[in-house]
DSSP file (Angstrom, degrees, kcal/mol; ACC not computed):
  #  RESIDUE AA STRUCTURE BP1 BP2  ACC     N-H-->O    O-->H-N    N-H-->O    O-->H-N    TCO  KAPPA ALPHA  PHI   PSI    X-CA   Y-CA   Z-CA
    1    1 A X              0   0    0      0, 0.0     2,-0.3     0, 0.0     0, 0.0   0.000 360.0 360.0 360.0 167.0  123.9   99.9  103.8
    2    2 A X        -     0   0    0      0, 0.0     2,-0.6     0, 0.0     0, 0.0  -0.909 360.0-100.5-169.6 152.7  120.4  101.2  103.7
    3    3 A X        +     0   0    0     -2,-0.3    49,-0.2     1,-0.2     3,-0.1  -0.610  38.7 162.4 -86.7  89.4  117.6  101.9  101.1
    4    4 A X        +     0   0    0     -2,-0.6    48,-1.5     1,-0.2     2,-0.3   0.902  57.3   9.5 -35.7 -64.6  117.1  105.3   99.8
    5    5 A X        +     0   0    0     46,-0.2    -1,-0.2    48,-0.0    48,-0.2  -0.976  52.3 163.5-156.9 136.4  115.3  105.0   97.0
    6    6 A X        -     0   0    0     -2,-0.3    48,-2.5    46,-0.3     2,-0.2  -0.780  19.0-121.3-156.2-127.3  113.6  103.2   94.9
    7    7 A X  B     +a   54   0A   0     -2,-0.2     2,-0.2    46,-0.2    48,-0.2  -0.797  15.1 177.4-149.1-174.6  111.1  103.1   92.0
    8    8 A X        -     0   0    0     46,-0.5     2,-0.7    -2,-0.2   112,-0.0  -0.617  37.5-109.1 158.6 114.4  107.7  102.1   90.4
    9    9 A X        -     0   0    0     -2,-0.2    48,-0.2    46,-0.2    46,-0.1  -0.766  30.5-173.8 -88.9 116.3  106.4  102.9   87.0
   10   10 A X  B     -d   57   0B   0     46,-1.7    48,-3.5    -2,-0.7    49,-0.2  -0.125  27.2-139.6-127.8 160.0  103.6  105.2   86.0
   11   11 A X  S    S+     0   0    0    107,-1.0     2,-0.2     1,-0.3   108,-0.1   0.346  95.0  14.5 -37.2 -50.5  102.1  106.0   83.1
   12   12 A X     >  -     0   0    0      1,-0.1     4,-1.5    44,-0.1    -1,-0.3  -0.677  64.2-156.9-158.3 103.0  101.8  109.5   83.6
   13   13 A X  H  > S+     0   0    0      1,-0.2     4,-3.1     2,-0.2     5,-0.2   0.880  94.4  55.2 -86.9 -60.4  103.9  111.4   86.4
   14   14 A X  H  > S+     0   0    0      2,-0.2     4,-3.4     3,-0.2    -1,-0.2   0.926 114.2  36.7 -43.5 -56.1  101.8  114.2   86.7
   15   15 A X  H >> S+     0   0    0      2,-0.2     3,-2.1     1,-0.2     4,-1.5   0.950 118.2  57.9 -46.9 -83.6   98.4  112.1   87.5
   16   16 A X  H 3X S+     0   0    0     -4,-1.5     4,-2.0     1,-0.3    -1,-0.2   0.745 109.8  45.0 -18.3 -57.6  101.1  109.6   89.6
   17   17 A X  H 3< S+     0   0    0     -4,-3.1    -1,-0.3     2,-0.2    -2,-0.2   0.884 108.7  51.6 -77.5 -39.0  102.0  112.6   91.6
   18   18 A X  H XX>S+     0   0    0     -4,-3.4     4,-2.3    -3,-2.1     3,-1.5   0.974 114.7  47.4 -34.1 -73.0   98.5  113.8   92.2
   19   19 A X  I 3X>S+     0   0    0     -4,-1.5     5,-1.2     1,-0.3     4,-1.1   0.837 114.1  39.7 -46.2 -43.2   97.6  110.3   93.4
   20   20 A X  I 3<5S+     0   0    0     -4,-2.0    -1,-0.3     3,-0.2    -2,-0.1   0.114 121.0  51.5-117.7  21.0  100.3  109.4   95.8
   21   21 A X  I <>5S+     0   0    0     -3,-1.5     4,-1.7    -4,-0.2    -2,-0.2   0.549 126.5  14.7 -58.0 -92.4  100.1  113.2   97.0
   22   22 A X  I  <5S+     0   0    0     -4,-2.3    -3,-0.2     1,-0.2    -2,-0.2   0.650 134.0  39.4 -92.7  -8.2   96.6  113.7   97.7
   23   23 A X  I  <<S+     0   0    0     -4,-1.1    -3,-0.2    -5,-0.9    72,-0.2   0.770 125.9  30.6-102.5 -27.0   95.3  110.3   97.8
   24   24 A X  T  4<S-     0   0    0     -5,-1.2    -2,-0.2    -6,-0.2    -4,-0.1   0.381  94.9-128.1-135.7  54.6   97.8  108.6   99.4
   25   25 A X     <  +     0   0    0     -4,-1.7    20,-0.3     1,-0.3    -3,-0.2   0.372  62.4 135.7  71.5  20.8   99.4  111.5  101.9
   26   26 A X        -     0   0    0     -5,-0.1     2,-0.3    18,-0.1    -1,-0.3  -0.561  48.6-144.4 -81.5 161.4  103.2  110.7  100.6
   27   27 A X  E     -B   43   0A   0     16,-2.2    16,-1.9    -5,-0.0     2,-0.8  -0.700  24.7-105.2-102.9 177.1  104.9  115.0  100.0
   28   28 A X  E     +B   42   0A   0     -2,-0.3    14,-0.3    14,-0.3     3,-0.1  -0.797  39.6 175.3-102.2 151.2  107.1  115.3   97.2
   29   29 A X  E     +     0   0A   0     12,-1.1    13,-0.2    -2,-0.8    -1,-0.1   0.308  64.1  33.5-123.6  -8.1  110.7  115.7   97.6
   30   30 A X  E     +B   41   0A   0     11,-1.0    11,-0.7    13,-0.0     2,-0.5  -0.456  49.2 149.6-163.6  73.3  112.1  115.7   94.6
   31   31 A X  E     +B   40   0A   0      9,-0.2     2,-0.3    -2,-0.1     9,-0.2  -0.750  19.4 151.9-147.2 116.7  111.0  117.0   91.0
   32   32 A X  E     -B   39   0A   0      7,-1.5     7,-2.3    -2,-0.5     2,-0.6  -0.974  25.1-148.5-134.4 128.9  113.5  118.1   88.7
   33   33 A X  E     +B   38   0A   0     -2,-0.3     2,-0.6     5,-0.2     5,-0.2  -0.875  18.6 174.9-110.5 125.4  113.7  118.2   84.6
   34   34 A X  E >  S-B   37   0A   0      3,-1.3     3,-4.8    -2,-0.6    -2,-0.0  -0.977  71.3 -54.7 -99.0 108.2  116.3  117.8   82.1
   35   35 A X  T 3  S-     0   0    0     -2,-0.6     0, 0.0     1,-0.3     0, 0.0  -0.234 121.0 -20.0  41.2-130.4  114.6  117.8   78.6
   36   36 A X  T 3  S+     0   0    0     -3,-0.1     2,-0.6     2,-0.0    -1,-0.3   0.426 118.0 101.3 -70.5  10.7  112.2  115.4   78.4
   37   37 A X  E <   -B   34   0A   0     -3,-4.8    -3,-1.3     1,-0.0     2,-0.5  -0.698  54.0-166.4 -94.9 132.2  113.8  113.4   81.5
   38   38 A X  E     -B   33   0A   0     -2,-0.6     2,-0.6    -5,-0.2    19,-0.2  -0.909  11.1-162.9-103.7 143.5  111.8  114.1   84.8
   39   39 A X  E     +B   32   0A   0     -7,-2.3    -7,-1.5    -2,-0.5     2,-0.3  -0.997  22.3 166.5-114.5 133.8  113.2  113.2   88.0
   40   40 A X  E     +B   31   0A   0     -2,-0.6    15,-4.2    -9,-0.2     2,-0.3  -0.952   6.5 176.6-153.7 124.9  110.2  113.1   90.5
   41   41 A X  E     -BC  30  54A   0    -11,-0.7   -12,-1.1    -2,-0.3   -11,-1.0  -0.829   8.2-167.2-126.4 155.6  110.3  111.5   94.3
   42   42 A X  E     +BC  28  53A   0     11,-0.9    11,-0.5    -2,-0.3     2,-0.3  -0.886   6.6 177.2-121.3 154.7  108.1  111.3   97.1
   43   43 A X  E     -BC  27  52A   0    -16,-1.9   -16,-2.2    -2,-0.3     2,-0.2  -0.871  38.3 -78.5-142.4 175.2  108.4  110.3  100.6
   44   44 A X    >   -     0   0    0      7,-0.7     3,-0.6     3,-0.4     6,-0.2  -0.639  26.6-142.7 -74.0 141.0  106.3  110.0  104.3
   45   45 A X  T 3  S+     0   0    0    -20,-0.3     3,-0.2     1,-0.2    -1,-0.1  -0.044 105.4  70.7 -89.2  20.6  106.0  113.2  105.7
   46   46 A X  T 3  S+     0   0    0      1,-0.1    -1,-0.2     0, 0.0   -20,-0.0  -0.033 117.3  16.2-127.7  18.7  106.5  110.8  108.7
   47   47 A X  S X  S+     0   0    0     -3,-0.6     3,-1.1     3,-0.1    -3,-0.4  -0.192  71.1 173.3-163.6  68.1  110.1  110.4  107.6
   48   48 A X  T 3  S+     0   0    0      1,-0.2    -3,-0.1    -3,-0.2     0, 0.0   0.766  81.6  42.5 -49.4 -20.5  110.7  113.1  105.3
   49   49 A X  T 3  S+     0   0    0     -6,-0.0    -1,-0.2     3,-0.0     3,-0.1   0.516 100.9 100.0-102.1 -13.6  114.8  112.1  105.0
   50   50 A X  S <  S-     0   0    0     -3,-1.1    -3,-0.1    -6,-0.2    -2,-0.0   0.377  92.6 -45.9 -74.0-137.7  113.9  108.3  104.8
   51   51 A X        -     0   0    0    -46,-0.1    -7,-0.7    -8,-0.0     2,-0.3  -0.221  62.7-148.1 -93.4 179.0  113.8  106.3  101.9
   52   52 A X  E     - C   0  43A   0    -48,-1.5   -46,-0.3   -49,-0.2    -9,-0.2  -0.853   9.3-127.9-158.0 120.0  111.8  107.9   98.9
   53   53 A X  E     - C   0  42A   0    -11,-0.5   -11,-0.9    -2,-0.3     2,-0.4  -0.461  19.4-144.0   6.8  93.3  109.8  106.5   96.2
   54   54 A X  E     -aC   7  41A   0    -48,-2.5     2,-0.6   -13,-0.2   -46,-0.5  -0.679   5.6-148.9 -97.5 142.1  110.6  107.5   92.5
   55   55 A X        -     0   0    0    -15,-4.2   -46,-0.2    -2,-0.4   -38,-0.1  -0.635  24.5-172.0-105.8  75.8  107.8  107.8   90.3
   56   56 A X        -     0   0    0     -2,-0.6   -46,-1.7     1,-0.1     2,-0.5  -0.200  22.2-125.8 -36.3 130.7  109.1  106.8   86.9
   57   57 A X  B     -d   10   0B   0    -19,-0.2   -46,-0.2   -48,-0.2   -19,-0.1  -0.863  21.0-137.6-103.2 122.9  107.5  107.0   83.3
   58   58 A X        +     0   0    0    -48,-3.5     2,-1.5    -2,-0.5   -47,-0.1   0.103  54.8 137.9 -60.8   3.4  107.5  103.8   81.5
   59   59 A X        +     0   0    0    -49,-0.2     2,-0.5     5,-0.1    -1,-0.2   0.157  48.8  88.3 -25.3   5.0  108.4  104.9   78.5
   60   60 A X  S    S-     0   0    0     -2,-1.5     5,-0.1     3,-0.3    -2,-0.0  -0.899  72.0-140.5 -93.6 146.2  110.6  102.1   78.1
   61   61 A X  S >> S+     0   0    0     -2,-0.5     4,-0.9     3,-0.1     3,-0.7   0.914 105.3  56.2 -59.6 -39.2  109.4   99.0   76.7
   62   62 A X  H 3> S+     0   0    0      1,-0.2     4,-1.5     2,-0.2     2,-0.4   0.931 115.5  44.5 -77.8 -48.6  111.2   96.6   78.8
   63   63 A X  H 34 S+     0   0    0      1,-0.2    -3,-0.3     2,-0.2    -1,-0.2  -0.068 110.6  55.4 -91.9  50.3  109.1   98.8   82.3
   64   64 A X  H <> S+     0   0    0     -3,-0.7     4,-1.0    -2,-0.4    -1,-0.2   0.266 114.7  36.7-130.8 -14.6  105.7   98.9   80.5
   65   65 A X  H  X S+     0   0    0     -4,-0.9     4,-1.8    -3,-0.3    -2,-0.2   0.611 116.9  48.1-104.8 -15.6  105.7   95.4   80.1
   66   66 A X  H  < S+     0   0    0     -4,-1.5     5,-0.2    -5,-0.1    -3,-0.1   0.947 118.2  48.5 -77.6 -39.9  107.3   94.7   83.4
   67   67 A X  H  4 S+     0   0    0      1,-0.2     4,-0.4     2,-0.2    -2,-0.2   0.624 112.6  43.9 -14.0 -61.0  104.6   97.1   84.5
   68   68 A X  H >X S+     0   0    0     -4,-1.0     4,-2.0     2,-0.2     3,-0.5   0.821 112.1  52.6 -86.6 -68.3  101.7   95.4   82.6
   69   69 A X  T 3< S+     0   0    0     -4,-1.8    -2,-0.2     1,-0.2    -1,-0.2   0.313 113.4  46.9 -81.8  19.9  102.8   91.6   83.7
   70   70 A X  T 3>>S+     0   0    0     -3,-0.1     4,-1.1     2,-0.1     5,-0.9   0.601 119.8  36.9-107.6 -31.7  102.8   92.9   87.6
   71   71 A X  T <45S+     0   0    0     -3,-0.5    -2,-0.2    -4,-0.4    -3,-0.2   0.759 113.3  55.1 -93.9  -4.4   99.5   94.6   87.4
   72   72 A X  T  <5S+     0   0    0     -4,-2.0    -1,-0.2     1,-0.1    -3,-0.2   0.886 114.7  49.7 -90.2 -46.3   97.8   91.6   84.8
   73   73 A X  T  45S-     0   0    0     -5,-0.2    -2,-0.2    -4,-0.1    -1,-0.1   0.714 116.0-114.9 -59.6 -35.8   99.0   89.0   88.0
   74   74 A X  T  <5 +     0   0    0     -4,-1.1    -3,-0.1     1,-0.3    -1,-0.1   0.479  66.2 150.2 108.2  -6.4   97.6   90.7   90.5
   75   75 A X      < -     0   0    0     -5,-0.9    46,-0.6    -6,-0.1    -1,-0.3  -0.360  47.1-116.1 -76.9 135.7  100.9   91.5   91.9
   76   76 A X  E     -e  121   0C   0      1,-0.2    46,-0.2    -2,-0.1     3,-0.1  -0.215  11.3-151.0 -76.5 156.9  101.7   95.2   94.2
   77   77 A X  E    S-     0   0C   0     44,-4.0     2,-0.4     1,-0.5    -1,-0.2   0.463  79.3 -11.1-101.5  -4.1  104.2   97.3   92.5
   78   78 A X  E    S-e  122   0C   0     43,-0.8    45,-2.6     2,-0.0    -1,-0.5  -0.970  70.3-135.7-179.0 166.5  105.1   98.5   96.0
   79   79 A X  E     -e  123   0C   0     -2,-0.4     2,-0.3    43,-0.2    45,-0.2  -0.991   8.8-160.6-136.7 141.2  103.8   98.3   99.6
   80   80 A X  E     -e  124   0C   0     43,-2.8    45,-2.7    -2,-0.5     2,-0.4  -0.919  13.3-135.7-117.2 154.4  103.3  100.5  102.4
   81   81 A X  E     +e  125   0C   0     -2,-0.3    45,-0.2    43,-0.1     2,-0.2  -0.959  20.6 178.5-127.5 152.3  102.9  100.0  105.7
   82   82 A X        -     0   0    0     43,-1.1     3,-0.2    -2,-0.4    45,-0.2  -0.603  33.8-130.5-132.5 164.0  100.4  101.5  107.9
   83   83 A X  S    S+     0   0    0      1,-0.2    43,-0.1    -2,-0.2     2,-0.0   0.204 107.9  18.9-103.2  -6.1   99.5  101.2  111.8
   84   84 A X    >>  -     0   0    0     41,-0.1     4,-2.3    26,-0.0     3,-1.5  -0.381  57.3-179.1-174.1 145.6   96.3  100.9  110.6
   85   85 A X  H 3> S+     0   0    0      1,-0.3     4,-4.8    -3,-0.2    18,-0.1   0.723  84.1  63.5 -80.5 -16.6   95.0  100.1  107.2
   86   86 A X  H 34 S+     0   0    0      2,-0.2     4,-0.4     3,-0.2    -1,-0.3   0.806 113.3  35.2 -59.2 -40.6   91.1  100.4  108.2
   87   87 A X  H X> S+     0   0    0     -3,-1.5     3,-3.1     2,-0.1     4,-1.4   0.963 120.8  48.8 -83.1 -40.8   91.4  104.0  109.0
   88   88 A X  H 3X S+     0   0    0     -4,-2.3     4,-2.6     1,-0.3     3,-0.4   0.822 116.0  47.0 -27.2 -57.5   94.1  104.3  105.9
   89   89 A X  H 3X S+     0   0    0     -4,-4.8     4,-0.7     1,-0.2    -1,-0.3   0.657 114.0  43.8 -66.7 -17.7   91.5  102.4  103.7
   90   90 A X  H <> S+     0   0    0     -3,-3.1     4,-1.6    -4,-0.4    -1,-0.2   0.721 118.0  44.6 -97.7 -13.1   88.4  104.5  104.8
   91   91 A X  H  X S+     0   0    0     -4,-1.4     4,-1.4    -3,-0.4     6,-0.3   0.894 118.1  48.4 -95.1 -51.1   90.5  108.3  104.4
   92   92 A X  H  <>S+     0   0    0     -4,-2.6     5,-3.5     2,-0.2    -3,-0.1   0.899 111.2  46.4 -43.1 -47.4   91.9  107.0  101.2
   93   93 A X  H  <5S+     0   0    0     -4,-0.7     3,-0.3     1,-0.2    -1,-0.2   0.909 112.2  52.5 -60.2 -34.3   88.4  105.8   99.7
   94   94 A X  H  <5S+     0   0    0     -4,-1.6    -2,-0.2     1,-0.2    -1,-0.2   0.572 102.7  60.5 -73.4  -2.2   87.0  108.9  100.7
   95   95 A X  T  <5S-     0   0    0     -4,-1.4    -1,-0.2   -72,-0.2    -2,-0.2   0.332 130.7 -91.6-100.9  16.8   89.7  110.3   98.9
   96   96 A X  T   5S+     0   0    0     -3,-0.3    -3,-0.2     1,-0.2    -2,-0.1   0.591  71.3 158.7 100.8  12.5   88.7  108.8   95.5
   97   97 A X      < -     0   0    0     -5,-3.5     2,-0.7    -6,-0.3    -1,-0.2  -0.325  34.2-144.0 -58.0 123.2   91.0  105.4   96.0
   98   98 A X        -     0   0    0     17,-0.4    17,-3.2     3,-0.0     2,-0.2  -0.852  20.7-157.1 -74.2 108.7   89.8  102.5   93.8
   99   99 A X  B     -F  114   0C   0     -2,-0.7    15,-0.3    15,-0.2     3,-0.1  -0.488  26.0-170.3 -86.6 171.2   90.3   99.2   95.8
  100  100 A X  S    S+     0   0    0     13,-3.5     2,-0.6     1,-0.3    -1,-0.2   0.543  87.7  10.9 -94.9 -82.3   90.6   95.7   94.5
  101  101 A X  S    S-     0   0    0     12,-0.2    12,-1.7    -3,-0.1    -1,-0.3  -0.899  70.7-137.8-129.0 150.2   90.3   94.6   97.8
  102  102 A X        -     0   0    0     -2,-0.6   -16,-0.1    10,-0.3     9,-0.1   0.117  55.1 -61.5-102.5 154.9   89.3   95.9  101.0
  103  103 A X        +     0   0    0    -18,-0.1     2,-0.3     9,-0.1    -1,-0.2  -0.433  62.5 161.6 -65.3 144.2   91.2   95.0  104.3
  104  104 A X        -     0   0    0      7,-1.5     2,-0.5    -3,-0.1     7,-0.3  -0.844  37.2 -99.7-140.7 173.8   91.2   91.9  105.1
  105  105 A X        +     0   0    0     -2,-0.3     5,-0.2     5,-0.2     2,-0.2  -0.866  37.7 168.9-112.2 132.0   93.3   89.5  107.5
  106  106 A X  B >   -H  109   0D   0      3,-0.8     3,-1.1    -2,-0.5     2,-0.3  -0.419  58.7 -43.2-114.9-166.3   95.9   87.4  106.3
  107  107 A X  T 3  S-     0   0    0      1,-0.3    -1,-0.1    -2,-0.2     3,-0.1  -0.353 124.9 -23.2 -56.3  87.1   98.7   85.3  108.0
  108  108 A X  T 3  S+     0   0    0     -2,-0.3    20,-1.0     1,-0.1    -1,-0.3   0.692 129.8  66.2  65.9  22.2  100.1   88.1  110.9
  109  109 A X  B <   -HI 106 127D   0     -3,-1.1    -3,-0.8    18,-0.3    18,-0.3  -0.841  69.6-136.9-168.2 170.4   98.9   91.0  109.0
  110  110 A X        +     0   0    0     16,-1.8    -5,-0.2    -2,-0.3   -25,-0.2  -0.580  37.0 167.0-149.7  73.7   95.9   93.0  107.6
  111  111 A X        -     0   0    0     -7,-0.3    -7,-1.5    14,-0.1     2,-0.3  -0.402  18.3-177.1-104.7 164.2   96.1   94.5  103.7
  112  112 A X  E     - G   0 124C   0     12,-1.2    12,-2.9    -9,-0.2     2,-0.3  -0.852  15.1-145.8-133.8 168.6   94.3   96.1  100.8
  113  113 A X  E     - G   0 123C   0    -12,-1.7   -13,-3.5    -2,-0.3     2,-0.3  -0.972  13.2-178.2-140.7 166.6   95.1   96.9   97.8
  114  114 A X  E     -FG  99 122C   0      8,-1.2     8,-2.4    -2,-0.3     2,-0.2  -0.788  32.2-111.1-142.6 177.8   94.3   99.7   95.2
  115  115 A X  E     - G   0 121C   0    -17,-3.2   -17,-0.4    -2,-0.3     6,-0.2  -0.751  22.4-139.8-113.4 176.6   95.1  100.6   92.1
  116  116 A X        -     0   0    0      4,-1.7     5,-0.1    -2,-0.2    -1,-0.1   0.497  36.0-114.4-104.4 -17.7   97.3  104.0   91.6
  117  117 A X  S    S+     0   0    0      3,-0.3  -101,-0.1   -19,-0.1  -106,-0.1  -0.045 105.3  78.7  78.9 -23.5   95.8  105.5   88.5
  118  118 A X  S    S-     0   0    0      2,-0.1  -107,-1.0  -103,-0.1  -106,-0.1   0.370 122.7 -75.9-114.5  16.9   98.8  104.9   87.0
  119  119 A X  S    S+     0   0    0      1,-0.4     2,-0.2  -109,-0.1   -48,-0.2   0.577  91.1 114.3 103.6  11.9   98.8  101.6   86.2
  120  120 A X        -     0   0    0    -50,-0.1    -4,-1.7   -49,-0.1    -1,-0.4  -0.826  56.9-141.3-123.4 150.7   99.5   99.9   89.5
  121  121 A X  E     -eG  76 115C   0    -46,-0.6   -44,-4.0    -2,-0.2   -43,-0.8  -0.859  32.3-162.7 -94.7 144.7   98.2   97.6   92.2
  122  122 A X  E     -eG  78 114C   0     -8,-2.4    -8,-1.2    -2,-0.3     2,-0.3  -0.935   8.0-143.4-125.2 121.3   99.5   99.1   95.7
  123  123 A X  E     -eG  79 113C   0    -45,-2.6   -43,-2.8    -2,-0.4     2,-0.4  -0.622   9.1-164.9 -88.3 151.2   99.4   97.0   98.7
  124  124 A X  E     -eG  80 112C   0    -12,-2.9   -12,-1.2    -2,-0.3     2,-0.4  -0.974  19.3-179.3-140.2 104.4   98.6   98.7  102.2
  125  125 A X  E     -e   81   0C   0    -45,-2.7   -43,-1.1    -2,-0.4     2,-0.4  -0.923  18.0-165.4-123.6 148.5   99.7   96.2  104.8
  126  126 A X        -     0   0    0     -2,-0.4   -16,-1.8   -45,-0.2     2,-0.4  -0.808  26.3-136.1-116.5 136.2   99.3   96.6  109.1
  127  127 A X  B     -I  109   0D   0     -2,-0.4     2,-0.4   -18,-0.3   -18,-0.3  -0.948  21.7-125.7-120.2 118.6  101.5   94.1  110.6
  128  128 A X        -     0   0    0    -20,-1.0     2,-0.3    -2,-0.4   -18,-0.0  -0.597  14.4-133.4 -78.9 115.7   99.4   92.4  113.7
  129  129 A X              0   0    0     -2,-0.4   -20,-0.0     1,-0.1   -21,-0.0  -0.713 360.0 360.0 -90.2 158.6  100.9   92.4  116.6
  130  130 A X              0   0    0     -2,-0.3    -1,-0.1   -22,-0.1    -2,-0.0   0.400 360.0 360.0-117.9 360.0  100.7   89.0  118.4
């Protein structure tokens, strides 16, 4: 088996897609509508056929409040990982990124996180090699 797809819920798809476009380099792949239903994906342009990131509108109750209790905890609604998150964190700030916190080094590893615009923390983690 292998991961395709999966998801994290925005606020607002357009903004979401602006953000995780131009702020944090993913293309789009995927944006198709049926009434009010948008289907909209993104991927790495550094696996464009790999797995791909649906940007959902929370327009449910049961994901605006799962939404709400991930980003009120302090907890990422998804993670990427980068080869390194210092230049990642400095092209991203310049790109308007809000962080929470700046890279730092944990336990085999080196993250930040930011928020999304859309109602998310996103962690941006470099895995240390040893």
């Amino acid at each position: 088996m292998k991961i395709k797809l999966t998801s994290v819920y925005v606020d607002d798809q357009e903004k979401a897609l602006r953000f995780y476009t131009e702020v944090l380099g993913f293309a789009k792949k995927a944006d198709f509508s049926q009434g009010p239903f948008r289907w909209l994906t993104v991927a790495s342009p550094e696996e464009p056929n790999g797995t791909q990131l649906q940007l959902a509108l929370n327009n449910n109750p049961a994901a605006k409040a799962y939404q709400q209790a991930l980003f009120q905890q302090g907890q990422p609604a998804a993670m990427f990982y980068t080869d390194d998150v210092q230049a990642d964190y400095e092209r991203m700030k310049a790109g308007g990124a809000e962080f929470t916190m700046p890279p730092k080094d944990v336990t085999a590893s080196k993250i930040a996180m930011l928020k999304d615009t859309c109602g998310n923390l996103i962690q941006v983690t470099q895995l240390m090699s040893w």
